[in-house]
N, CA, C and O atoms as a MOPAC input file, in Angstrom:
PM7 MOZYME 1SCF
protein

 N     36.08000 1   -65.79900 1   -53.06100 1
 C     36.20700 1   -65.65700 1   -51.62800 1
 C     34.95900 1   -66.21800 1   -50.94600 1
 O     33.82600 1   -66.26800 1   -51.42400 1
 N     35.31500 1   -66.57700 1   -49.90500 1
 C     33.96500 1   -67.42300 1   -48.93200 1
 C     33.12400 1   -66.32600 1   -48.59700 1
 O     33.65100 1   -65.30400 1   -48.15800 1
 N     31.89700 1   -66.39000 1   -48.74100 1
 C     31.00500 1   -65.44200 1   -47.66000 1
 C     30.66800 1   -66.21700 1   -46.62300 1
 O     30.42700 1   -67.42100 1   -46.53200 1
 N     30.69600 1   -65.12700 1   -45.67600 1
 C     29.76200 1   -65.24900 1   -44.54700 1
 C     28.84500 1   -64.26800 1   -43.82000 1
 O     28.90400 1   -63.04800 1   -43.65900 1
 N     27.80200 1   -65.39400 1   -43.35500 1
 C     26.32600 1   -64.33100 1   -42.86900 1
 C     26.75300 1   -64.05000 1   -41.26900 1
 O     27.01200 1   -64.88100 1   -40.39800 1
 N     26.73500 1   -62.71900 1   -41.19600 1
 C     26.29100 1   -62.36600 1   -39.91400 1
 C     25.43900 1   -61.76300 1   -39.55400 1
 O     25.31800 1   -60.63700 1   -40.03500 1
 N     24.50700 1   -62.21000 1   -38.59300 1
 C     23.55200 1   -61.81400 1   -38.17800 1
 C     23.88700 1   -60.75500 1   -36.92000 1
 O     24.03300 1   -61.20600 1   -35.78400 1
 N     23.96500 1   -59.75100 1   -37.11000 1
 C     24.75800 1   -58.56600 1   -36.15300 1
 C     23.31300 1   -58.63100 1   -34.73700 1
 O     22.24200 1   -59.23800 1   -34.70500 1
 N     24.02600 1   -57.64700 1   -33.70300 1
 C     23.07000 1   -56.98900 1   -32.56800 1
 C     21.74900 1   -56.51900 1   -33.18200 1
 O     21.67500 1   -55.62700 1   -34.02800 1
 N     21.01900 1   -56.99900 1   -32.82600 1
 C     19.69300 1   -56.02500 1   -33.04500 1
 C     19.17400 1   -56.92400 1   -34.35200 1
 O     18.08800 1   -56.53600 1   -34.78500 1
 N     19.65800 1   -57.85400 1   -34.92900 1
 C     19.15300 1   -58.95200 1   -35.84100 1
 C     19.47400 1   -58.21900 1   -37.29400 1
 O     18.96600 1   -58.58500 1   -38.35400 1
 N     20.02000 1   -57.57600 1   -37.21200 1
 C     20.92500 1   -56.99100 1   -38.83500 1
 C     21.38900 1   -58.35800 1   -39.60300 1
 O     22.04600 1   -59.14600 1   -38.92300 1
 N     21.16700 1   -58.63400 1   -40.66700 1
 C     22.14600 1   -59.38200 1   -41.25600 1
 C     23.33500 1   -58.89600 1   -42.60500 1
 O     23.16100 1   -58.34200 1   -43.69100 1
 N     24.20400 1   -59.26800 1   -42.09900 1
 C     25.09100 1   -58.96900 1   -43.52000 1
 C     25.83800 1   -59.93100 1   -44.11100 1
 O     26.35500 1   -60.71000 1   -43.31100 1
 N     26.04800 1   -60.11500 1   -45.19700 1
 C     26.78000 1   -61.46600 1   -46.00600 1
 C     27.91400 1   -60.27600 1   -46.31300 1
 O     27.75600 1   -59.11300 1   -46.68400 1
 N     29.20400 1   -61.09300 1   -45.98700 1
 C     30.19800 1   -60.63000 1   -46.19100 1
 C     31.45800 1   -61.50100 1   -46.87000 1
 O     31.56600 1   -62.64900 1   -46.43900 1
 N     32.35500 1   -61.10700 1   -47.81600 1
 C     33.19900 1   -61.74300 1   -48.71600 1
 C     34.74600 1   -61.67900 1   -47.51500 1
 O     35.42200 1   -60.69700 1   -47.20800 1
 N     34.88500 1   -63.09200 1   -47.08300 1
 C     36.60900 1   -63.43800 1   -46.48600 1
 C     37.38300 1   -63.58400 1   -47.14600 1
 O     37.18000 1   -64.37400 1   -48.06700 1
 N     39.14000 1   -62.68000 1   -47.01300 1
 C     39.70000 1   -63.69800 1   -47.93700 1
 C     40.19700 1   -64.78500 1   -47.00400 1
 O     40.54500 1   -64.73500 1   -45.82500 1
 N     40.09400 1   -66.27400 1   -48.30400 1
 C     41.00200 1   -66.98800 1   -47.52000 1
 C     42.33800 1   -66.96700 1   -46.35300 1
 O     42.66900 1   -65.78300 1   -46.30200 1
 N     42.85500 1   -67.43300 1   -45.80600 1
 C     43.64800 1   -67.59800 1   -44.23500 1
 C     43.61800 1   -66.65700 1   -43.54300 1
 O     44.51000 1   -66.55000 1   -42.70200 1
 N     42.53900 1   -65.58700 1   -43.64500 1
 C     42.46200 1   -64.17700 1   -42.20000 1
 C     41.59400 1   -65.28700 1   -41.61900 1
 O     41.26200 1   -66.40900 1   -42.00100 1
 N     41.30100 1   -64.36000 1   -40.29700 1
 C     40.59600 1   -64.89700 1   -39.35200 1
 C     39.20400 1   -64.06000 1   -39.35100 1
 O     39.01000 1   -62.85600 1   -39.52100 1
 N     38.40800 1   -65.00900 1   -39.12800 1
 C     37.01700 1   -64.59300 1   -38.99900 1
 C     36.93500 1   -63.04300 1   -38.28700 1
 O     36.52000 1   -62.05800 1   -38.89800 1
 N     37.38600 1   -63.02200 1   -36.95600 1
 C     37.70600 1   -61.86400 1   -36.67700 1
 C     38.20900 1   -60.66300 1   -37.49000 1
 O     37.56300 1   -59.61600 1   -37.45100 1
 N     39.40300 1   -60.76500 1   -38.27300 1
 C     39.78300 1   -59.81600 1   -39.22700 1
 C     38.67000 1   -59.05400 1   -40.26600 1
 O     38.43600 1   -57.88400 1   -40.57000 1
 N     38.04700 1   -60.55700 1   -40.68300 1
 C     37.18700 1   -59.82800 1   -41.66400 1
 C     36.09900 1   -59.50000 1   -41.27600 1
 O     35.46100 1   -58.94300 1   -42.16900 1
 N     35.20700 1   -59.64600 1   -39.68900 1
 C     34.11700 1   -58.87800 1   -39.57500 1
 C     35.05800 1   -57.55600 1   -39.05000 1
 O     34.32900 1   -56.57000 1   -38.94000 1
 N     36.33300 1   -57.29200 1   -38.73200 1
 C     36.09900 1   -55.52100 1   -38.86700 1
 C     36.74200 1   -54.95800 1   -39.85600 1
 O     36.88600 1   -53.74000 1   -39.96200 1
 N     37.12900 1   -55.71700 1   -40.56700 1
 C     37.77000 1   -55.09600 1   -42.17500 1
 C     35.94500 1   -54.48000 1   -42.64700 1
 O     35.64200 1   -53.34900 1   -43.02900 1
 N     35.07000 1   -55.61400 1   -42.45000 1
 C     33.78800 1   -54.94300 1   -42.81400 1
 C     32.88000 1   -54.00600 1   -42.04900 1
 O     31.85200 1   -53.41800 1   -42.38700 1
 N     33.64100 1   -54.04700 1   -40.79200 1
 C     32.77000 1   -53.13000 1   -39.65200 1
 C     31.33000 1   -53.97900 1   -39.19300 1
 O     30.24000 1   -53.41800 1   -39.08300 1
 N     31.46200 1   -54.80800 1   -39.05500 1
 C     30.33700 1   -55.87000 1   -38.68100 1
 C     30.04900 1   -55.39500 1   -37.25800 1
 O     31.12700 1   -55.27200 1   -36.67700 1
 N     29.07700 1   -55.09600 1   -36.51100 1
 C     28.62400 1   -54.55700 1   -35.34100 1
 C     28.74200 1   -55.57500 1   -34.20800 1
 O     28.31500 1   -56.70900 1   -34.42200 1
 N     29.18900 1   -55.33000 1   -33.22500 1
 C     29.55000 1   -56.26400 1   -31.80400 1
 C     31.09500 1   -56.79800 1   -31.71200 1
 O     31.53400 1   -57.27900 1   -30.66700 1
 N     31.82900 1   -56.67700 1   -32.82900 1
 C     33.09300 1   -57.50000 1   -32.96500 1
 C     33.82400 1   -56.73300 1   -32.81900 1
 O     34.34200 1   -56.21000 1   -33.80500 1
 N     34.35700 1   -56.14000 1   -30.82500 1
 C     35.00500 1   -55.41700 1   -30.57000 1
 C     36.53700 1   -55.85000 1   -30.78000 1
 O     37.32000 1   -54.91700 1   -30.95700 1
 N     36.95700 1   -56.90100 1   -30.78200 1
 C     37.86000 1   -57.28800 1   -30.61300 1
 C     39.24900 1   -56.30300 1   -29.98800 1
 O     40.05000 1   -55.63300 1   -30.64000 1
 N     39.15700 1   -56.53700 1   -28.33500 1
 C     40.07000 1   -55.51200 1   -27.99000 1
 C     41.35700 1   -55.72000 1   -27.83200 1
 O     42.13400 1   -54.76600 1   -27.88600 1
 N     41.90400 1   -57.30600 1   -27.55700 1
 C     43.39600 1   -57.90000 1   -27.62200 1
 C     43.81600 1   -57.69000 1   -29.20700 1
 O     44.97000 1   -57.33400 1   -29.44400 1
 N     42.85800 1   -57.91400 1   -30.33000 1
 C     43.52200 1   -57.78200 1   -31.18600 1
 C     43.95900 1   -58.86000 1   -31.95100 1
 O     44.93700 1   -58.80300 1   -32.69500 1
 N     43.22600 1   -59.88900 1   -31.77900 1
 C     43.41200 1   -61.21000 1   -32.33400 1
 C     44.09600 1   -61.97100 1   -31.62400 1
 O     44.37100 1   -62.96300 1   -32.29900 1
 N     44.75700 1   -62.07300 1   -30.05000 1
 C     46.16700 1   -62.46800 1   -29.33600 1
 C     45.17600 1   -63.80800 1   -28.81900 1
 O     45.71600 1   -64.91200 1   -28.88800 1
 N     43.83700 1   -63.75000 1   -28.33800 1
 C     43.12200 1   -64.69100 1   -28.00700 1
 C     42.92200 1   -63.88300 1   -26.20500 1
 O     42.12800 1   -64.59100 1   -25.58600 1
 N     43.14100 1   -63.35100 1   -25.81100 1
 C     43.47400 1   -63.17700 1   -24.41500 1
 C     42.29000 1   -62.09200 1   -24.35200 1
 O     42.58400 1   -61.05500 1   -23.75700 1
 N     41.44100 1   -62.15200 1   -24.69800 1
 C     40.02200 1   -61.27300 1   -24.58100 1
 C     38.62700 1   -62.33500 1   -24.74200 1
 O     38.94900 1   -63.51300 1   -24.89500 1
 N     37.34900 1   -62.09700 1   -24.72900 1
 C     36.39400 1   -62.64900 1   -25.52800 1
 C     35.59200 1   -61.93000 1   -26.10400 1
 O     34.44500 1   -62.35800 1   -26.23100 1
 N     35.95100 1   -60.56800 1   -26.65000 1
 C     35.41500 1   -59.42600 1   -27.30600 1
 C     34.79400 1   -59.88600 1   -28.63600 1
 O     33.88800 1   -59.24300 1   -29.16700 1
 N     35.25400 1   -60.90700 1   -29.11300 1
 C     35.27900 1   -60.89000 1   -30.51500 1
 C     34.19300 1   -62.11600 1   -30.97500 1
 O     33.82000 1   -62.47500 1   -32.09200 1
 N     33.84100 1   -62.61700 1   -29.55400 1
 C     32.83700 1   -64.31800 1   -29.19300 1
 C     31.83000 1   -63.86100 1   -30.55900 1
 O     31.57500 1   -62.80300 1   -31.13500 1
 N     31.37600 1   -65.49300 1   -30.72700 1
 C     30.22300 1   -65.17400 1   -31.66500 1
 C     30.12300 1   -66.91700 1   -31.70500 1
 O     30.76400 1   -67.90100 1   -31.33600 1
 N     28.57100 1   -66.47900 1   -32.57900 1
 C     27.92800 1   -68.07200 1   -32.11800 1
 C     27.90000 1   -68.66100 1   -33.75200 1
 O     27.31800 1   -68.10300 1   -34.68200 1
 N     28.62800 1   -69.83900 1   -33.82400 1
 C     28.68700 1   -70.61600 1   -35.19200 1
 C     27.74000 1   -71.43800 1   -34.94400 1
 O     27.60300 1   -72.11000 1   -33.92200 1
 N     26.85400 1   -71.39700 1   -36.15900 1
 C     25.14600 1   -71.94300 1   -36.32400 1
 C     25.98700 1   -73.67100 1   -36.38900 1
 O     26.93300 1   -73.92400 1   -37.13400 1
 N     25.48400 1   -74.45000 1   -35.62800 1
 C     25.96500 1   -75.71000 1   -35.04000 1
 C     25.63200 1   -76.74300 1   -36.49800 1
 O     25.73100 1   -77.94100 1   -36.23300 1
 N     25.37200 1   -76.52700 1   -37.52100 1
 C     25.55400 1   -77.23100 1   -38.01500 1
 C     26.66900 1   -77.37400 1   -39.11000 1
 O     26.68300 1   -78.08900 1   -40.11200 1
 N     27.79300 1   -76.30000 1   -38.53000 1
 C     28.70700 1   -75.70000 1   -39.38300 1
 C     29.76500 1   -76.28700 1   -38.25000 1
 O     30.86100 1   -76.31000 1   -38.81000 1
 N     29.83900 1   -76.55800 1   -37.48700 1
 C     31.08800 1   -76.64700 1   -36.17100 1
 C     32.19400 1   -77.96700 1   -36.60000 1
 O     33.37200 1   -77.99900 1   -36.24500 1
 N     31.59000 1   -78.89700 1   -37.34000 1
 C     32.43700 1   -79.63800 1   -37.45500 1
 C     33.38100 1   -79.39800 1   -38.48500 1
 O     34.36800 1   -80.12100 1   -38.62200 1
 N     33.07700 1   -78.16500 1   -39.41800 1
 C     33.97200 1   -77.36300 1   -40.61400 1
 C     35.41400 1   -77.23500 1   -39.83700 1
 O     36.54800 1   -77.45500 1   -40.26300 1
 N     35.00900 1   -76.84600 1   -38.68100 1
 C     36.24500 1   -75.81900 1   -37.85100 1
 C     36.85300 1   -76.62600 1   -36.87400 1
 O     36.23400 1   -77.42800 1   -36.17300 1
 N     38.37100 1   -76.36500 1   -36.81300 1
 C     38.95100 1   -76.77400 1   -35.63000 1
 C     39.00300 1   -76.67700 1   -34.54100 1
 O     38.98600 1   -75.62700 1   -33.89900 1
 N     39.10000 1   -78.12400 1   -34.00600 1
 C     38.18100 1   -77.97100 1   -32.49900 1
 C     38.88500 1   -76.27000 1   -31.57000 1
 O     39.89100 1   -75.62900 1   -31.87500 1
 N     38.03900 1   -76.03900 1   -30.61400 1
 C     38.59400 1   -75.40400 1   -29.65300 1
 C     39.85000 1   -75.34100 1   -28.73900 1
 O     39.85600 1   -76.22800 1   -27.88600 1
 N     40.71300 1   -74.65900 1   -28.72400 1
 C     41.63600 1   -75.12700 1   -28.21100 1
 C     41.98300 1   -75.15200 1   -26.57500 1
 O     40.92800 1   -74.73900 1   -26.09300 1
 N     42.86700 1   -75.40700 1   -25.49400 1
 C     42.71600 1   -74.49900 1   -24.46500 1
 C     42.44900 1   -73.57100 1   -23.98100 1
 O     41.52500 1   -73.45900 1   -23.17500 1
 N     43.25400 1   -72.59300 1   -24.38300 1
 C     42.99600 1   -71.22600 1   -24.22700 1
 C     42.07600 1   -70.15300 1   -24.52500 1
 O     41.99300 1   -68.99900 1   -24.10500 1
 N     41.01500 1   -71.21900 1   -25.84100 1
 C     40.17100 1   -70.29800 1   -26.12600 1
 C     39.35200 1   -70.80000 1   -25.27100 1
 O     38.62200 1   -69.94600 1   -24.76700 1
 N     39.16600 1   -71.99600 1   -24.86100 1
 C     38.27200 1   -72.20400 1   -23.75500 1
 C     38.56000 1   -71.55800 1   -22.58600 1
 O     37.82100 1   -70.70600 1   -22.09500 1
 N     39.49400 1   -71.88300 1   -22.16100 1
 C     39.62600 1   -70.23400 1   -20.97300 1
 C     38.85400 1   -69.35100 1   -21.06500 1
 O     37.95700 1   -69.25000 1   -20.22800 1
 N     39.02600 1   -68.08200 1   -22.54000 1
 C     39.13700 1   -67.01300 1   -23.04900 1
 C     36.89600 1   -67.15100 1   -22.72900 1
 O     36.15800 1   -66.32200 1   -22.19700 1
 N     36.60300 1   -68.32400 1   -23.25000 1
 C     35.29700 1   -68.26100 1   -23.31300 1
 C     34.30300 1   -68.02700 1   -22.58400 1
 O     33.16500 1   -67.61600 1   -22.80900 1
 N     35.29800 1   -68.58100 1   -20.96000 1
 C     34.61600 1   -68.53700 1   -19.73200 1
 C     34.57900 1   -67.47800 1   -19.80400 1
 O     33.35600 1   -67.41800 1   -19.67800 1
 N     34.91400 1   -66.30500 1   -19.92400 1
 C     34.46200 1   -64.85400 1   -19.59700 1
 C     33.67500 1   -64.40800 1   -20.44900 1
 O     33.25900 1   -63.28100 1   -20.17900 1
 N     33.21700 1   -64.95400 1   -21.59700 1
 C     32.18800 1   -64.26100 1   -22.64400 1
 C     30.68600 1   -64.41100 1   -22.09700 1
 O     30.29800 1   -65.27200 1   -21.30700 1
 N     29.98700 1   -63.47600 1   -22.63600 1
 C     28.78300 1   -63.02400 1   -22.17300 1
 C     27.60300 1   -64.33800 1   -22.99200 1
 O     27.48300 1   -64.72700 1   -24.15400 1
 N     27.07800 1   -64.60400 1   -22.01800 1
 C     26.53100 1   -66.09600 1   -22.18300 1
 C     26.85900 1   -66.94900 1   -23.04500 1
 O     26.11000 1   -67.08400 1   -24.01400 1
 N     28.30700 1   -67.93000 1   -22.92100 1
 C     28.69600 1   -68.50600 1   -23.23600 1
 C     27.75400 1   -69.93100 1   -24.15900 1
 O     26.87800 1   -70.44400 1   -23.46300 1
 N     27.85500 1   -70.31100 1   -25.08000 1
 C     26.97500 1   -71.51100 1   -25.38800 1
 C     27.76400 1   -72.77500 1   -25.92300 1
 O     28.97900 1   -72.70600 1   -25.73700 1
 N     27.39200 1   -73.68900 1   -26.42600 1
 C     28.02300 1   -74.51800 1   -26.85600 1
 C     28.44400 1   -74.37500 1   -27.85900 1
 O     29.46300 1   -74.97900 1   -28.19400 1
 N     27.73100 1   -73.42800 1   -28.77700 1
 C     28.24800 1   -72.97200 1   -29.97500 1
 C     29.30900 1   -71.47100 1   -30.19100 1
 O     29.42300 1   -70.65600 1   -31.10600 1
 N     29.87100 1   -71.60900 1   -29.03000 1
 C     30.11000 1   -69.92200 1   -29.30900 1
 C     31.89300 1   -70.62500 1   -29.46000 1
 O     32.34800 1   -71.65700 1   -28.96800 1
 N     32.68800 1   -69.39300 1   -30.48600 1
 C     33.68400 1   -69.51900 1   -30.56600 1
 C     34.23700 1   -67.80800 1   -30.32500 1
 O     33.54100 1   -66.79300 1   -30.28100 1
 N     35.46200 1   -67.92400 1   -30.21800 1
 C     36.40900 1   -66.58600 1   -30.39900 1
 C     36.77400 1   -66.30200 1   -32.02600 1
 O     37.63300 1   -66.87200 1   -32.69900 1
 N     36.03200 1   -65.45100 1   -32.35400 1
 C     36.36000 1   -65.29300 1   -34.38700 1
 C     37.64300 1   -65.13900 1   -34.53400 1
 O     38.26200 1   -65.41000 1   -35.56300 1
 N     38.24800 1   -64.56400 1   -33.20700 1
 C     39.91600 1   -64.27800 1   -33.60100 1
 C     40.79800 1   -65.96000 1   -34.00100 1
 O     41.86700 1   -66.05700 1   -34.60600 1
 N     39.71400 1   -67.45100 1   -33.29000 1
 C     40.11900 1   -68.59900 1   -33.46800 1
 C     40.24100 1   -68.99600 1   -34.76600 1
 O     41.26700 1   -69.53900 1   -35.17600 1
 N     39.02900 1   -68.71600 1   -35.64100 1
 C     38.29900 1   -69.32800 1   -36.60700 1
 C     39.50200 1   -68.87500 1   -38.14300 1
 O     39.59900 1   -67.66900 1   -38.37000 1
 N     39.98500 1   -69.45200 1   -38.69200 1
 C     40.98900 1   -68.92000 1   -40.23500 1
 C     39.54400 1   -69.51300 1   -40.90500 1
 O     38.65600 1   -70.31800 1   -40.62500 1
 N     39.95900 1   -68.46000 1   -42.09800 1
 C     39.10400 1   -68.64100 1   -43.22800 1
 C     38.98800 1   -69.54900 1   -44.38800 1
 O     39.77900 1   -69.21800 1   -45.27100 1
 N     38.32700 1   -70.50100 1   -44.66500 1
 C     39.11600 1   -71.70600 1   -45.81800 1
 C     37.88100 1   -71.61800 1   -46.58700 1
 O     36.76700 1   -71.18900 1   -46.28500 1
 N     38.32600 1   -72.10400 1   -47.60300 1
 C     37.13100 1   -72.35300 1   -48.88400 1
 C     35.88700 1   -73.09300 1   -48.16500 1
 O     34.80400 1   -72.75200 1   -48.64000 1
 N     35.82900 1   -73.91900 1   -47.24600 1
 C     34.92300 1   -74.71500 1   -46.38400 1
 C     33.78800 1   -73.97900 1   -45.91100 1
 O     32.68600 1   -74.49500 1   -46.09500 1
 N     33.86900 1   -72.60500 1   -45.20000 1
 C     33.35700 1   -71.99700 1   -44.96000 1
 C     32.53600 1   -71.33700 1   -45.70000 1
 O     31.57600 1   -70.94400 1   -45.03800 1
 N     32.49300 1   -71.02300 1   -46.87500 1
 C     31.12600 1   -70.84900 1   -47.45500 1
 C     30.08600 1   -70.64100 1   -47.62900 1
 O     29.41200 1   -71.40800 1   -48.31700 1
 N     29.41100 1   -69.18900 1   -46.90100 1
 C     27.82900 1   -69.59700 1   -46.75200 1
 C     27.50900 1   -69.49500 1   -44.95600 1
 O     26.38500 1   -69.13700 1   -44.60500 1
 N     28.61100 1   -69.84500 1   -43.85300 1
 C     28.71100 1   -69.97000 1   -42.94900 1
 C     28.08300 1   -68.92700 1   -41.98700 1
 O     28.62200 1   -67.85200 1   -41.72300 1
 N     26.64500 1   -69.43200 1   -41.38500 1
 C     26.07000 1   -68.40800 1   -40.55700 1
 C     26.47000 1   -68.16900 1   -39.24600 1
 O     26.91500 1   -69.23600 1   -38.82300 1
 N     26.53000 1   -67.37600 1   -38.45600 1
 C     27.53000 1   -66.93300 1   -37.58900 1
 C     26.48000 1   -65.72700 1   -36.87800 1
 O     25.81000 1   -64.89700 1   -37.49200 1
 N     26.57900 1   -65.92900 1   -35.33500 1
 C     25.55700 1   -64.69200 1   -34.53300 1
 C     26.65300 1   -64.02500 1   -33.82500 1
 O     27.55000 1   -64.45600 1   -33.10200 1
 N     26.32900 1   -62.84300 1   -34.23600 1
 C     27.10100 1   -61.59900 1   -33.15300 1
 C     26.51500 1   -61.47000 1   -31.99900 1
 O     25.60900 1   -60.65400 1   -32.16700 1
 N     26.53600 1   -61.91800 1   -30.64100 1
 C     26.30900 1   -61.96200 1   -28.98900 1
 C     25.59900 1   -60.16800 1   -29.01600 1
 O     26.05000 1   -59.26400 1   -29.71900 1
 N     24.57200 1   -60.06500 1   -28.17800 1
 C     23.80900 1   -58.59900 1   -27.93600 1
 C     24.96500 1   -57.87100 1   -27.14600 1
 O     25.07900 1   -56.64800 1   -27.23500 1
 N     25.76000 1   -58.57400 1   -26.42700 1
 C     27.47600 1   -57.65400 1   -26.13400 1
 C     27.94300 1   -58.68300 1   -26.18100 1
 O     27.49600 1   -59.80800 1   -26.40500 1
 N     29.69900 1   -57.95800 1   -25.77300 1
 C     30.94600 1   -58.64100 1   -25.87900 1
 C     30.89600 1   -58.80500 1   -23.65700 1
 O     30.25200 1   -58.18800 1   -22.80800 1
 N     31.97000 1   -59.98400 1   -23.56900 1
 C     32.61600 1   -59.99500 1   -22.20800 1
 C     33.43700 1   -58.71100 1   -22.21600 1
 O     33.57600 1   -57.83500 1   -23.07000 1
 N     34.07400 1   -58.92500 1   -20.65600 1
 C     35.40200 1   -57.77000 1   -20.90500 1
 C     36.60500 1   -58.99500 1   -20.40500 1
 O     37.14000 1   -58.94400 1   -19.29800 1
 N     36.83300 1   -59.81000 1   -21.17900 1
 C     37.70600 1   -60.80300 1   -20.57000 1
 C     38.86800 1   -60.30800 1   -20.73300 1
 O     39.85900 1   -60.91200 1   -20.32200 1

C-alpha cells in the first residue's frame, strides 16, 4: 500500500498506509489524521477536507477539475497547491507523497 506523510495542525507528522482507489480523504479519517473534517462526505460540495500537495508531487495527480475549483474558492487560504483530498484516488504513484493539513478547514 502507498504511504503518505501528513504533516497535521500544529506540525504533527504521520506516515500513513492507503489502500489503493480510496480517496485521499477516506484514508486520512480511516486514520483520524487531524484537520480532515470532511463534512459533505466526499460529494466535493464542501472544502473541509482542503490540504496542500507538496508541489513537486502535483503532476502525479489529475488535474483539478471544475467543481473542485469552485469548492476551493471557499477554503481557508487557498494556494496553488491546495487540493480537495476527497479529489485525490489513491494509485501506486503516490508513494511517499507529502501532503499539509491547512491550521483550519473553510465552511464551504
Amino acid at each position: 500500500m502507498p504511504k503518505i506523510v501528513f504533516t497535521e495542525p500544529g506540525g504533527g507528522r504521520r506516515e500513513i498506509e492507503a489502500p489503493l482507489g480510496i480517496t485521499l480523504m477516506e484514508a486520512a479519517r480511516q486514520h483520524g489524521v487531524q484537520g480532515v473534517v470532511a463534512q459533505c462526505g466526499g460529494a466535493c460540495a464542501c472544502a473541509t477536507c482542503h490540504v496542500y500537495v507538496d508541489p513537486a508531487w502535483l503532476a502525479r495527480l489529475e488535474p483539478r477539475e471544475e467543481m473542485e475549483e469552485a469548492m476551493l474558492e471557499t477554503a481557508w487560504e487557498p494556494r496553488d497547491n491546495s487540493r480537495l483530498s476527497c479529489q485525490i484516488h489513491i494509485t501506486a504513484d503516490l508513494d511517499g507523497m507529502p501532503v499539509t493539513v491547512p491550521q483550519r478547514q473553510g465552511q464551504g
